[in-house]
C-alpha positions as CSV (number, residue, x, y, z in Angstrom):
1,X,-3.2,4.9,-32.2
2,X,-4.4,2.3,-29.9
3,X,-3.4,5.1,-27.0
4,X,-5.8,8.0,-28.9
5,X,-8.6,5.5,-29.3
6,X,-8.7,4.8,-25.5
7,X,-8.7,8.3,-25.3
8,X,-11.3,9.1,-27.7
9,X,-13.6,6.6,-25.4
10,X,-13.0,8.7,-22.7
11,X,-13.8,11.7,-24.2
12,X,-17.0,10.2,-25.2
13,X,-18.0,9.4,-22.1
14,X,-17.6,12.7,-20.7
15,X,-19.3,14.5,-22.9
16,X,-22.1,11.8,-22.3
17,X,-22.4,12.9,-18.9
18,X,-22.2,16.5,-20.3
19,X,-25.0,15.7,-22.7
20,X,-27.4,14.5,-19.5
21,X,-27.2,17.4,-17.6
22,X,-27.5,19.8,-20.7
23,X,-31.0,18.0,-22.2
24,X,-32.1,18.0,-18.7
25,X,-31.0,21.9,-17.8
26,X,-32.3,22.6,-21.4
27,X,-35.8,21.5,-21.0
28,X,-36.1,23.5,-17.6
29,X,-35.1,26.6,-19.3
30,X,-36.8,26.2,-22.7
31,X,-40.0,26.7,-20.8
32,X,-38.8,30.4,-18.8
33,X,-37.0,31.7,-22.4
34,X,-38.3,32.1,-26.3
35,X,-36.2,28.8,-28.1
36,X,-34.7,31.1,-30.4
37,X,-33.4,33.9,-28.2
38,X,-32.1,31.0,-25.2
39,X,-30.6,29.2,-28.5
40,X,-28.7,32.3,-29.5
41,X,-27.8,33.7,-26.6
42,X,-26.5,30.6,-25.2
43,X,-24.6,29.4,-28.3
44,X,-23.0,32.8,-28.3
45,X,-21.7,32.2,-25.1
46,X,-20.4,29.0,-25.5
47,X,-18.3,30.5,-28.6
48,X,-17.1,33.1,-26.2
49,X,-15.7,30.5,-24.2
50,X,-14.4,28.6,-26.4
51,X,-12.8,31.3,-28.5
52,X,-10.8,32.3,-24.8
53,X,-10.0,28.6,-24.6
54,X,-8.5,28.5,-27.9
55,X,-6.2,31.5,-26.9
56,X,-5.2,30.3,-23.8
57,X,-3.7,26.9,-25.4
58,X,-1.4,28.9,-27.9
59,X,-3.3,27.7,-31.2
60,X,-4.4,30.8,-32.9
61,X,-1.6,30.4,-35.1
62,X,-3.5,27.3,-36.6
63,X,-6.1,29.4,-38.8
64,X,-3.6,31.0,-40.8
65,X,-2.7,27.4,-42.3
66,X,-6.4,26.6,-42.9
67,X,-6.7,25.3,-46.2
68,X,-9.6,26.0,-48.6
69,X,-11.8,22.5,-48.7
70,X,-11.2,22.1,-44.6
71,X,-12.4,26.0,-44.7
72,X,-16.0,25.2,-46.4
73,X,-16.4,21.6,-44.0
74,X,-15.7,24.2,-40.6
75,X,-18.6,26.5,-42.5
76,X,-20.8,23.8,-43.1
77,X,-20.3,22.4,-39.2
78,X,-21.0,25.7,-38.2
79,X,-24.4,26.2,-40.3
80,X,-25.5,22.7,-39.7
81,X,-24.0,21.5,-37.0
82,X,-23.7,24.9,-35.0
83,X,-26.9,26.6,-36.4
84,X,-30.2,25.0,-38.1
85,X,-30.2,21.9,-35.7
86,X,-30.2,23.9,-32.4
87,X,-33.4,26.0,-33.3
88,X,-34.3,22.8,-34.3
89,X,-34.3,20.9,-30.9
90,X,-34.9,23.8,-28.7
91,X,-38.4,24.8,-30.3
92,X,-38.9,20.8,-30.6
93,X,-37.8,20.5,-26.6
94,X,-40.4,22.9,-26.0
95,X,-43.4,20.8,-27.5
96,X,-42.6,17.3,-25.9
97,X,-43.4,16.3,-22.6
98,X,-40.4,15.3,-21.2
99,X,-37.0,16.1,-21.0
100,X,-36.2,12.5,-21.4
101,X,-38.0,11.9,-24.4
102,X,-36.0,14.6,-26.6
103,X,-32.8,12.8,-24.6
104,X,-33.8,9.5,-26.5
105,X,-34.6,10.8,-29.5
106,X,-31.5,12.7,-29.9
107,X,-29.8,9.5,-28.9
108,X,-31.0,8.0,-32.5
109,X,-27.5,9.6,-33.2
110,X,-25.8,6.5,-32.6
111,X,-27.8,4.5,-35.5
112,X,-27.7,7.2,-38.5
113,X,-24.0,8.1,-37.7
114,X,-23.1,4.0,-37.7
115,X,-24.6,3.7,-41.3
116,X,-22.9,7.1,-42.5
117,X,-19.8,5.8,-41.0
118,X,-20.0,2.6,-42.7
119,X,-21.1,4.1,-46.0
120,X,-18.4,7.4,-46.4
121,X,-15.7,6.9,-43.8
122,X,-15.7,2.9,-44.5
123,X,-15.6,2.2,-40.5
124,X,-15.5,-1.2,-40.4
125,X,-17.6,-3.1,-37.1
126,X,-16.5,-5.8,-34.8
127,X,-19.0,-7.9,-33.0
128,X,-18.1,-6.2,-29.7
129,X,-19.9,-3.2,-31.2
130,X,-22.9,-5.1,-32.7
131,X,-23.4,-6.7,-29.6
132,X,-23.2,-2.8,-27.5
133,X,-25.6,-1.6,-30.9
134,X,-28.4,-4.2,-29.8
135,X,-27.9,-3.2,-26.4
136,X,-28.4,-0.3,-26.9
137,X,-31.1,-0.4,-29.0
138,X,-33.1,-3.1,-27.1
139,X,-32.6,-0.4,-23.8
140,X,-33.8,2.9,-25.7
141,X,-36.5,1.5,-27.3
142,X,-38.0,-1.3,-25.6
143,X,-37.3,-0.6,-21.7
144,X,-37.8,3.2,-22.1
145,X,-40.7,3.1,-24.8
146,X,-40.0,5.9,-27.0
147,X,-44.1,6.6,-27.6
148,X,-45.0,5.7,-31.2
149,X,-46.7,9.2,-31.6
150,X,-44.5,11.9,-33.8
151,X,-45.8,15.2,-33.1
152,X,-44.2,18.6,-34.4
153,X,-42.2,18.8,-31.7
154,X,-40.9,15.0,-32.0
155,X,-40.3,16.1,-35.7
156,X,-37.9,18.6,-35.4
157,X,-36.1,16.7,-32.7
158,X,-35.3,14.1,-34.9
159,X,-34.5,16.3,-37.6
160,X,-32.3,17.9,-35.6
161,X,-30.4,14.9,-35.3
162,X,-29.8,13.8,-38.1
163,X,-28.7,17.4,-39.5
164,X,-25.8,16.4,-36.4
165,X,-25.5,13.3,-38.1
166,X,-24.2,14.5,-41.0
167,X,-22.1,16.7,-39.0
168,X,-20.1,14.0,-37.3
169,X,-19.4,12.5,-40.4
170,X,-17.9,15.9,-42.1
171,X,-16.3,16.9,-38.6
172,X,-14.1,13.5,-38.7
173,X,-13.4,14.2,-42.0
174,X,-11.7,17.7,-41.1
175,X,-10.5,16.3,-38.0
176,X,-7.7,15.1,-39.6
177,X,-5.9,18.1,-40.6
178,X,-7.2,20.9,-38.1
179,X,-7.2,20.8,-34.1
180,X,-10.6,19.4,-32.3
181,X,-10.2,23.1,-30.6
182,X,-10.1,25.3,-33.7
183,X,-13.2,22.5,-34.8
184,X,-15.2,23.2,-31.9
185,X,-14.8,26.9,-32.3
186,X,-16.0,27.0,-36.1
187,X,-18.9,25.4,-34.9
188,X,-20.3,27.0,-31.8
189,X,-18.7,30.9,-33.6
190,X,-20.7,30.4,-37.4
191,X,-23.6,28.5,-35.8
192,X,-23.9,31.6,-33.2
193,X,-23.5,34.5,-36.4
194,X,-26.2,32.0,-38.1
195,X,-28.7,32.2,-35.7
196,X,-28.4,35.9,-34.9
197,X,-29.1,36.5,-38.1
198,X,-32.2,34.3,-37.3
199,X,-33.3,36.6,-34.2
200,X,-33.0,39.7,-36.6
201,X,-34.7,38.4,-39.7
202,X,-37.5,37.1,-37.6
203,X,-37.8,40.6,-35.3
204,X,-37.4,39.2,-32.2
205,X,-34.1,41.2,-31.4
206,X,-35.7,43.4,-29.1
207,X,-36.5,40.3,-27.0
208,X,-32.6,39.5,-26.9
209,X,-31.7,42.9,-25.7
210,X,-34.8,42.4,-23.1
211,X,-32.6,39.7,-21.6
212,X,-33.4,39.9,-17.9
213,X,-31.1,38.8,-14.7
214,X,-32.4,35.9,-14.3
215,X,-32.8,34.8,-17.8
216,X,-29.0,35.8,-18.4
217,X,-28.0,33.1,-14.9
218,X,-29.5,30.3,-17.2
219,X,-28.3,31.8,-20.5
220,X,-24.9,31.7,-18.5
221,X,-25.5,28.0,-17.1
222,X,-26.4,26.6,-19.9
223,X,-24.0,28.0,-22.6
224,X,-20.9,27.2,-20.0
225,X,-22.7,23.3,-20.2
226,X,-22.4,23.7,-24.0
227,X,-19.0,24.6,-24.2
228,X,-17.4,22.0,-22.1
229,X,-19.8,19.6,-23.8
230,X,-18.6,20.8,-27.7
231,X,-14.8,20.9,-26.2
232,X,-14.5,16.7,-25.0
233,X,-17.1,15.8,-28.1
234,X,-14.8,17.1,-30.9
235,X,-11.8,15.4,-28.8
236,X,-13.8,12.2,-29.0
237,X,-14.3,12.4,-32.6
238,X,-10.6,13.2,-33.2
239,X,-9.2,10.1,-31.7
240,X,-11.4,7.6,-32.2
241,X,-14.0,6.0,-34.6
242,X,-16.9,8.3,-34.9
243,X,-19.4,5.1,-35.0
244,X,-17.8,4.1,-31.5
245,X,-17.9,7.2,-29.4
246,X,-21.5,8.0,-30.4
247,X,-22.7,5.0,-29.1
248,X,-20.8,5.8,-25.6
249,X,-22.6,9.2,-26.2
250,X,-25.9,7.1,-25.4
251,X,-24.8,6.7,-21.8
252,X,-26.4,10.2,-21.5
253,X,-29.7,8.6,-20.9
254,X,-28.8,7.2,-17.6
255,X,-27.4,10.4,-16.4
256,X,-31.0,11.9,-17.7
257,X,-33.0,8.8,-15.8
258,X,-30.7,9.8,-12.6
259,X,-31.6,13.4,-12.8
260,X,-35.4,13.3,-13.6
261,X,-35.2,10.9,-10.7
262,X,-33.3,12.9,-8.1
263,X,-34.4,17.0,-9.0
264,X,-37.6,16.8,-11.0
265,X,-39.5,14.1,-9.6
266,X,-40.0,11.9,-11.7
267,X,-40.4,8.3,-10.3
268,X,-37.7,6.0,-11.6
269,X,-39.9,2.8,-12.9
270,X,-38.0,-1.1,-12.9
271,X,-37.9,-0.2,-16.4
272,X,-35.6,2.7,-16.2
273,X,-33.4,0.7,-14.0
274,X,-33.0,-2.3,-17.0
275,X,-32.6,0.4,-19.9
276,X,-29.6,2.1,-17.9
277,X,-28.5,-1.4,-16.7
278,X,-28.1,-2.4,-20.3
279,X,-26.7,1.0,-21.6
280,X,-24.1,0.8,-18.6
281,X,-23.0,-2.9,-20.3
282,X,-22.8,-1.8,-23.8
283,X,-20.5,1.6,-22.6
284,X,-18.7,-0.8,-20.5
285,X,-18.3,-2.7,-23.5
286,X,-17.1,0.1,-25.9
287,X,-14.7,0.5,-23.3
288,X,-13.2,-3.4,-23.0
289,X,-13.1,-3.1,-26.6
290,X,-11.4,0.0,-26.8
291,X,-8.4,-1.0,-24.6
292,X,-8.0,-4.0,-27.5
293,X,-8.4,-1.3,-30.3
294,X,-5.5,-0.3,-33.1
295,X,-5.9,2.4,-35.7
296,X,-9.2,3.4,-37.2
297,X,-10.5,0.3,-37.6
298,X,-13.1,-1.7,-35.3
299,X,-12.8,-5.2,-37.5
300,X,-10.3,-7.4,-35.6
């Protein structure tokens, strides 16, 4: 177990770095591409990928031993994991100013997943962790300055969030029977089906067949960014304590502060430099702690 946990840290951070570019990609191409069509076309592309991957490590024989109640948990990842929360953030990534500020936002994952994962997967919490929470906390929201205005696009972001909340909880729920691959693949392949249906009910398929050149690169880009990002995030969740990784999931921030810094200009203020300072002790933390770590639990 404790071998899996240090694992499951790893994981995390990977897809953390994942998470960076993709938010910060994301926001360059929200603005050339209608949310719902780069959405779609992206997420379908990420299935694709992932449905090869799937093939290629010899699992397919997995879904034929799917049982009913893991069945309807993979459908409801899909739908609300896969689906509603990515038209979500998308149109809500379009509305905000910054790239960064929909990077924080969605970084609230760490708080309503710790209280789910109290509450219905009885996670229990070390001081180690408490003292990585405040960290963490005190870095997003004091250093950075999340502005205290909620606008539309703000909204959905957060709602968006907390629909992939819930998700984590019900993924590590599944996780326990079925492989983080076959996981990931339910929820990239439903949440796809989900929002093409979106793109017809809403007219806008002619758009998606309009799909130029260029558009397709980022369509391309960004879904091949989703897929590796899906792949190491279900891993995480598998082997260790959902409450943990998402909080090594926040380290995403400082890869967004490096990139806004380095390709889109923006000038990296002292207090971008403390928030990441203090994210990069709480991960290193997590870390420490996970190298101590036995079983499920994070009580010692």
């Amino acid at each position: 177990m404790k071998d899996n946990i240090q694992k499951g840290i790893l994981f995390a951070f990977i897809a953390s770095v994942i998470s960076g570019i993709a938010i910060f990609y994301s926001k360059i191409s929200v603005t050339k591409i209608d949310p719902l069509i780069l959405t779609t076309s992206r997420n379908m592309v990420a299935a694709m990928l992932l449905v090869i991957s799937y093939w290629l490590l010899g699992k397919r024989q997995e879904i034929k031993t799917i049982k009913k109640n893991d069945l309807i948990k993979l459908f409801f990842i899909g739908i609300f994991g896969g689906g509603i929360p990515f038209f979500l953030f998308f149109s809500g990534l379009k509305m905000v100013d910054t790239a960064l500020i929909a990077n924080l936002i969605q970084k609230t994952l760490f708080i309503w997943v710790g209280l789910l994962a109290v509450i219905f997967l009885k996670e229990k919490l070390n001081w180690k962790y408490w003292l990585s929470f405040i960290l963490i906390i005190f870095a997003n929201f004091y250093f950075a300055k999340l502005p205290l205005r909620f606008g539309k696009g703000e909204l959905m972001i957060l709602t968006a969030t907390l629909l992939w909340s819930i998700e984590n909880i019900v993924a590590k729920k599944v996780l326990k029977d079925i492989s983080s691959e076959l996981a990931s693949l339910f929820r990239m392949g439903i949440g796809s089906l989900f929002l093409l249906l979106s793109v017809l009910f809403t007219g806008k398929l002619n758009i998606l067949l309009a799909i130029n050149n260029q558009q397709l690169t980022i369509i391309l880009v960004g879904g091949t960014i989703l897929s590796f990002y899906v792949f190491f995030w279900y891993k995480a969740i598998k082997y260790a304590p959902v409450s943990l990784v998402t909080l090594v999931l926040t380290f995403s921030v400082v890869v967004g502060n490096i990139l806004n810094g380095t390709f889109a200009g923006v000038k990296i203020l002292p207090k971008d430099i403390y928030s990441s300072l203090l994210i990069f002790m709480a991960v290193s933390l997590l870390f420490k702690q996970g190298l101590s770590l036995k079983g499920q639990s994070l009580n010692k």
